[in-house]
N, C-alpha and C positions, 0 to 999 in steps of 0.2 A: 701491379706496376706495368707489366708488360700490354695487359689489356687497353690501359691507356693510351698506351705510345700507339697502340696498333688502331686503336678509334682515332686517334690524333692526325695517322698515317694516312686512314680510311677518308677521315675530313677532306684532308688534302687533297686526294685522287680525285673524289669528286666534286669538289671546287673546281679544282683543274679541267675535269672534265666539262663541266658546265662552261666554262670562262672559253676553251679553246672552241666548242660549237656558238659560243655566240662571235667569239672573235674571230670566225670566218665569216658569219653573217653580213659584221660590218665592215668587215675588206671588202671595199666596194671595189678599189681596180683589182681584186685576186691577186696581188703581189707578194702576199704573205707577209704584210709589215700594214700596222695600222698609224694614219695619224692623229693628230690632236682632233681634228675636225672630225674624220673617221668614229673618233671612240666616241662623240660627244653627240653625232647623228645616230649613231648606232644601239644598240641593246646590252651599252656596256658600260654601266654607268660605273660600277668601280674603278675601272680602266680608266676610262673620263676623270675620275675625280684625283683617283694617284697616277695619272698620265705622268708628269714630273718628276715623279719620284721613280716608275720604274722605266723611264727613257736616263737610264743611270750617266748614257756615252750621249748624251745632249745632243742625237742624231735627228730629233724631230718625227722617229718612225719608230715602232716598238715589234718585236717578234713575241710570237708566243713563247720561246725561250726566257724573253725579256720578262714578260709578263708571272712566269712559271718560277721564276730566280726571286723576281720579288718578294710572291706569296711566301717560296721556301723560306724568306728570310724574315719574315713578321711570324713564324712559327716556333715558339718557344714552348722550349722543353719543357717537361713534369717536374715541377720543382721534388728537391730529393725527400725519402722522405726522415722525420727528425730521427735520429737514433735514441731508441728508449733504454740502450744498456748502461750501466754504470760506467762511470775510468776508472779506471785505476786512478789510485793513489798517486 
């Protein structure tokens, strides 16, 4: 069980990793905020495509925080596993 969480964790980091070097590629002014048109020229096509959903404060500009919040939250846990014991009576 734990091995899982811990691949599941692993995923995450380097997704993240990946996502944050391209998401400076396509911060064209360096401002550390990307926009709609930003993520859509850029080498970010996930970004691009859930722009929307992870500009959650309808700011028009996303942080890599923004972006990092999101992934965490499409990450769902190891479902538990069945219990093979008896109950009691």
């Amino acid at each position: 069980m734990w091995a899982s969480a811990q691949a599941g964790v692993g995923r995450l980091a380097s997704k993240l990793d990946v996502v944050s070097k391209n998401f400076d590629a396509a911060d064209r002014d360096h401002d550390g905020l990307l926009t709609k048109d930003e993520a859509k020229a850029g080498n970010v096509p996930f970004i691009a495509s859930h722009f929307d959903q992870i500009d959650r404060e309808h700011r028009g500009k996303i942080s890599k925080q923004d972006v990092a919040a999101y992934l965490q939250s499409r990450v769902r846990p190891a479902p538990a596993a069945a219990s093979t014991a008896a109950k009691p009576d």
